[in-house]
N, C-alpha and C positions, 0 to 999 in steps of 0.2 A: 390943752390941745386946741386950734383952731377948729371953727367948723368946717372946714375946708380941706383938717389935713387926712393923708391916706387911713390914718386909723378910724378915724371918725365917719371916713365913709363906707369903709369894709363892714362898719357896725351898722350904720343905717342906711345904706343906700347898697348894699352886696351887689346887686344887679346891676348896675349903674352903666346904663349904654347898650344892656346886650338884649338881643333880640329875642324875643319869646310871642310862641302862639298857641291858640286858644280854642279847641274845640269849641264849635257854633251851637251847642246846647247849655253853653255857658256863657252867661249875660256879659257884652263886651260894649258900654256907649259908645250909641255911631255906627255900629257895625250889626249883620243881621243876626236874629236870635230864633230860628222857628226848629229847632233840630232836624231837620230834611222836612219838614211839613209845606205843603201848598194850601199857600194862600192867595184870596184876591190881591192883595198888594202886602209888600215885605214886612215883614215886623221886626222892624229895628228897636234895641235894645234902648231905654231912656236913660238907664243908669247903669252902672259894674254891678257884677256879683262882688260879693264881700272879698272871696278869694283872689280878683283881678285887682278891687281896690288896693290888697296888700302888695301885689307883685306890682303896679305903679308907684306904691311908696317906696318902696325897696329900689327904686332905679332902672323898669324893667320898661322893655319898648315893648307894645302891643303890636306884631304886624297884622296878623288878619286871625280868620275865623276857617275851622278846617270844617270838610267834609261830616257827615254821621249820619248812619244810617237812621230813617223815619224814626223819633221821638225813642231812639236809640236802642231799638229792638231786636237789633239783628247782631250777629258775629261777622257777617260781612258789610263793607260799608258801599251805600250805594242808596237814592232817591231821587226821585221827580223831581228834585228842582236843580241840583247837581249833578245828580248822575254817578257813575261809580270811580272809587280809586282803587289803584291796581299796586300792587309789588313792587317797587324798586328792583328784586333783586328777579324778577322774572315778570316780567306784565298781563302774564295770562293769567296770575295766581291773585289771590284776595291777602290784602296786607292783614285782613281780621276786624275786628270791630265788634262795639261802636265807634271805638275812639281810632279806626285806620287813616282818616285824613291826617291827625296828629302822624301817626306811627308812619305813613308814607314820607313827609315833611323831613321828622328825626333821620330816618334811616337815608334818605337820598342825598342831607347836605342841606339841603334849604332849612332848618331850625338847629339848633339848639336846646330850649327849653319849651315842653309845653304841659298846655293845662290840658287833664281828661275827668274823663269819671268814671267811676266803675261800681258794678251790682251784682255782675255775675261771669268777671275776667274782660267786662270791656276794656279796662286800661291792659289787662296782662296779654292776652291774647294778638291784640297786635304787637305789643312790644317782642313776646317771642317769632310770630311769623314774619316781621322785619328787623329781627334781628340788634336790637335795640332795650332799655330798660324802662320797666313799669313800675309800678308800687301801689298796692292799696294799703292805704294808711289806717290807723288804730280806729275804729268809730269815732266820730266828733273831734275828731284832731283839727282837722279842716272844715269849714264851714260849707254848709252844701247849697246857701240860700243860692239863690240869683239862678235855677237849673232848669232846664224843663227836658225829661218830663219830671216834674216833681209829685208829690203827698203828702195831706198833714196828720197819714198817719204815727201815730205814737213811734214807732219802734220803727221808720221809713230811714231814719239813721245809722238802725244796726245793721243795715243791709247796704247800702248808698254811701258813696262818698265820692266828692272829687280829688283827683289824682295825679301825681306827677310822674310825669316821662320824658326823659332824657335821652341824650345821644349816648353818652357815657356816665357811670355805676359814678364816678367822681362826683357827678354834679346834683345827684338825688338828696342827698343831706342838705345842701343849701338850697336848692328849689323846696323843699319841706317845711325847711324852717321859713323862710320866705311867705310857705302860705297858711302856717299854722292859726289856728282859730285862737288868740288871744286869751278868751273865756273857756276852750276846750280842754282835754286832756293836757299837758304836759309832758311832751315827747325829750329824751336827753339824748337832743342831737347832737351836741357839742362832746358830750363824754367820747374819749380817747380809747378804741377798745381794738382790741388784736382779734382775730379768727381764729385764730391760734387758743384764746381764751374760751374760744364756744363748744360746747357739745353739738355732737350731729347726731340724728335719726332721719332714717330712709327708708319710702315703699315704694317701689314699681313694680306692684302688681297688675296683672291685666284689666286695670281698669275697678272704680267704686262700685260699679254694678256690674251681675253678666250681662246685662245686655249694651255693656258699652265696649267699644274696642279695644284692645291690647294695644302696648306701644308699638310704634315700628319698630326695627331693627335696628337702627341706626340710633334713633332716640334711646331706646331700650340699654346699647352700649353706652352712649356718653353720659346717661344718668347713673349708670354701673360704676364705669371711670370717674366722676365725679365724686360718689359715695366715698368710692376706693381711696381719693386722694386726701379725705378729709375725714376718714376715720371715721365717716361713719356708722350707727350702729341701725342695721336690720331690725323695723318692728313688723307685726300685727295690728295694726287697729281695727279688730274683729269692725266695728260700726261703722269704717267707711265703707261697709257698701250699702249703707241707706242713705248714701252722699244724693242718690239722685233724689228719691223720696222725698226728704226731711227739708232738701232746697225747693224743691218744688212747690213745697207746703208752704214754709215759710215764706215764700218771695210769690207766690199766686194766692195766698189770703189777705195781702198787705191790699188793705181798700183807700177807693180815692187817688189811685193811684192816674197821674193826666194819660188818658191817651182819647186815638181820633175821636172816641164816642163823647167828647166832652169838649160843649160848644166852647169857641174860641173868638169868633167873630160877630159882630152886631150881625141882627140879622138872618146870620146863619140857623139851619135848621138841626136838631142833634141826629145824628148820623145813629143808627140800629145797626147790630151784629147783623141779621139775618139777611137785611135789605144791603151793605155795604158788602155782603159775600157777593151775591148776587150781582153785582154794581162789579166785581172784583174779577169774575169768571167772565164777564161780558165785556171789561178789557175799560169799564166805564171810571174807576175809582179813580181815584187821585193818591191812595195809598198804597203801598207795598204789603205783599200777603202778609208780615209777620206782624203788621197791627192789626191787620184785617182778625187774622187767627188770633190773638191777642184777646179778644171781647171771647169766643166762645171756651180757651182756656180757664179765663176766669170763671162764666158760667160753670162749668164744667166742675170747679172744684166748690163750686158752692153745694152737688149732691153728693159730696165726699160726707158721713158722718163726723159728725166734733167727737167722735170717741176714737175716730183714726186720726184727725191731727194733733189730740191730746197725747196718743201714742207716740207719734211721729216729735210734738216738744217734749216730750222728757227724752226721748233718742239725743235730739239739739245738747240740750242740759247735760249728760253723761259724757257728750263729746268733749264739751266743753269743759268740764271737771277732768276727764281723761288728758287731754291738750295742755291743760294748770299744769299739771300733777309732773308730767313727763316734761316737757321744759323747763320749765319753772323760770326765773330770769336770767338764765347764762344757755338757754338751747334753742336749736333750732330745728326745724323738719324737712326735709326736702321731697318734693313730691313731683311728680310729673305738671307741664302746665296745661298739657292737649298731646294724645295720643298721635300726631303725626306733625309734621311741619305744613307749608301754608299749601294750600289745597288749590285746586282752578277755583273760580270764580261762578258761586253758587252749590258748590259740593257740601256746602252746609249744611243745605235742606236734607243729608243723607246720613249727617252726623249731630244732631240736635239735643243728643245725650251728653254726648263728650264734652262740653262744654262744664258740665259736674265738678269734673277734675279740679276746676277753679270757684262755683259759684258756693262748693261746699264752703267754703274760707270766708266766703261774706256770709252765710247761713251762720258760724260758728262765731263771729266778729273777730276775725285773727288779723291782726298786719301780715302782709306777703309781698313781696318779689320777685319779678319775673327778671332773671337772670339767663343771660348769652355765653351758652356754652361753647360754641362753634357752628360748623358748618357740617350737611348731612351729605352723603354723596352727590345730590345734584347740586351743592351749593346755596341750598338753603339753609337758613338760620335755626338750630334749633335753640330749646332752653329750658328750665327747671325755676319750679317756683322752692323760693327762701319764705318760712313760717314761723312766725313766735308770736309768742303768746302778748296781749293787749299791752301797749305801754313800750314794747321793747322792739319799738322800730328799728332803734341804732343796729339792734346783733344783725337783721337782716340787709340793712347796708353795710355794713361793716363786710359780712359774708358777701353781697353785691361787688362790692369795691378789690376782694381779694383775688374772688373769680374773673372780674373782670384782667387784674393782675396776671393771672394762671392760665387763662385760655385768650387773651387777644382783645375781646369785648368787638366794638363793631367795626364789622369791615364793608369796605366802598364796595355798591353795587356795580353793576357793571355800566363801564362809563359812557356806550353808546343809549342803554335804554333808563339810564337813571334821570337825563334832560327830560326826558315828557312823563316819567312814572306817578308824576305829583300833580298832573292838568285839570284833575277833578279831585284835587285836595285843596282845590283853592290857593297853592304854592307850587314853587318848582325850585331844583338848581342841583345840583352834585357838589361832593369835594366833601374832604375832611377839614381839621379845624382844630383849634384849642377847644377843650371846653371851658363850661364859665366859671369853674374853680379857678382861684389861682393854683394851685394842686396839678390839674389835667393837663396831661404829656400831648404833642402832637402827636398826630398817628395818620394812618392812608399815607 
């Protein structure tokens, strides 16, 4: 085979030409890297993170750096230094976040492929409220170096990863393998597998905890319809509902973790919880409240006894052993991703539980899929997360790729407001497209 010919490049160069981009909390040379932070002058990146080094080997164009909200804290996106992105498919709504500059980008036409991260449904949560595909991948499949905010704590990887998002379910497999970690787990993305071959289990019940909300109506149906079409099978998982608890523990005792209280600049003085409130209410700060709140969360759970989050990890552990047990390597779980479709802009702050739905799956280390169901009465996107157990990414695209088959996958926002929906994602444009499979049908 020449080096030059079509097969030799399908192998190592898959990307070759096409355009992909790159949440700005992920190291991109040349281009800025502060995650929505302000600073006296920009912080450009010196070098790739490991995961961009791979998608340039692979053929892939870097165009720019999207939106995220402050050192990527929030489920909606939006910060002082760019400001917010909005909905494609409605501009008064929040596309979700962190990673919404990405999901504004896929959902309007202006990307293709791009890179996110996710902790706690960053990657999934916009992918469902813009009506588009997410994934958090297996722990350490993908390399998380090059990220801020990063930690060196020990187990910062069973929670954290960076992630791929696509326009269409087709193109998840080869963005994956694309940015798989070399030295990480071993993902068998190439194996050939039907949906038809998988077991299903499904809950939509009202929510992990009572005090989080029920689905809407319309969600509530199409994940019903869903079930129904794939057989299926109705559980119990008595212990999701210490899905809020057990994340909360886990992901607020992880220390060292970057945020505003940890100098960054020569010079600079370190920023205090108590003085940065204060700075925050007086309209003085430079940050957005949910770093602000960020410092007294942590506080907060440091007077939590270690005999209650000793409780709350053997909960973890049970789940985990439950999850084994019940998939095992041919199933998968379908669960809600977020009790309602994309909400106005700042309704978050009303919904700060909900967010569970998804952060339990990185609490547990599971692969998941935020999968496009359709469309809810006002023509918003809804969607349902795909679950298996560590190692068996493939069932969950596999099942991505089917669904996408069954119900349409993404549809064009509307054509007069989708030109300006991406002006503070750092991109713009409309239209449909092939995707970068060779596989991927046209569509719009």
């Amino acid at each position: 085979m020449g080096i030059n010919s079509v097969e030799s490049m399908e192998e190592h160069t898959p990307l070759l030409g096409i355009p992909v981009t790159v949440k700005e909390s992920i190291a991109v040379k040349g281009m800025t890297n502060q995650a929505g932070r302000v600073f006296k002058t920009p912080q450009i990146a010196k070098s790739d993170a490991p995961v961009v080094e791979q998608i340039k080997r692979c053929g892939g164009i870097i165009m720019l750096v999207s939106n995220t909200p402050e050192l990527c804290l929030l489920w909606e996106t939006y910060n002082n230094v760019t400001g917010q992105t909005k909905n494609p498919y409605d501009l008064k709504r929040t596309p979700g976040g962190s990673s919404g500059g990405e999901a504004a980008l896929l959902a309007s036409g202006a990307s293709l492929l791009g890179l996110t991260s996710d902790i706690g449904g960053s990657s999934r949560l916009p992918a469902m409220f813009s009506g588009i595909w997410g994934h958090k991948p297996t722990p350490y499949a993908v390399s998380f170096r090059g990220h801020h905010p990063t930690s060196d704590f020990p187990k910062w990887g069973d929670f954290f990863t960076i992630a791929p998002m696509t326009r269409y379910a087709k193109d998840l497999p080869l963005l994956l393998k694309c940015m798989s970690d070399p030295t990480g787990p071993k993902l068998t993305l190439d194996k050939e597998i039907s949906a038809h071959g998988i077991r299903f289990f499904f809950m939509d019940n009202d929510g992990p905890s009572g005090m989080m909300r029920p689905l809407s109506r319309d969600l509530h149906a199409a994940i019903n319809r869903v079930a129904s079409d794939f057989n299926a099978e109705r559980v119990n998982i008595r212990k999701m509902k210490w899905s809020l608890d057990i994340s909360l523990s886990a992901m607020l005792t992880m220390k060292n973790i970057e945020t505003i209280y940890h100098k960054t600049e020569e010079g600079e003085q370190p920023k205090t919880v108590c003085k940065e409130t204060v700075k925050y209410f007086f309209g003085c700060s430079d940050s957005i409240l949910p770093s602000v709140i960020f410092g007294h969360l942590q506080n907060f759970m440091k007077i939590i006894p270690n005999s209650r989050h000793k409780h709350l990890a053997s909960i973890i552990e049970a789940l985990k052993t439950e999850f084994k047990e019940m998939l095992g390597n041919d199933g998968v779980f379908l669960y809600p991703t977020f009790p309602n479709t994309a909400h106005q802009h700042y309704q978050i702050y009303h919904k700060l539980l909900e967010p569970m739905y998804m952060a339990i799956f990185n609490t547990l280390g599971l692969p998941v899929t935020n999968c496009m169901i359709g469309l809810d009465h006002r023509n918003l996107p809804m969607g349902i997360q795909v679950v298996a157990n560590p190692g068996q990414d493939h069932l969950c695209l596999a099942v991505a790729r089917e669904m996408e088959r069954r119900y349409g996958g993404w549809v064009r926002p509307p054509s007069e407001d989708s030109h300006s929906s991406s002006s503070n994602s750092n991109g713009g444009g409309n239209g449909g497209g092939n995707g970068a499979s060779s596989s991927s049908k046209q569509r719009g």
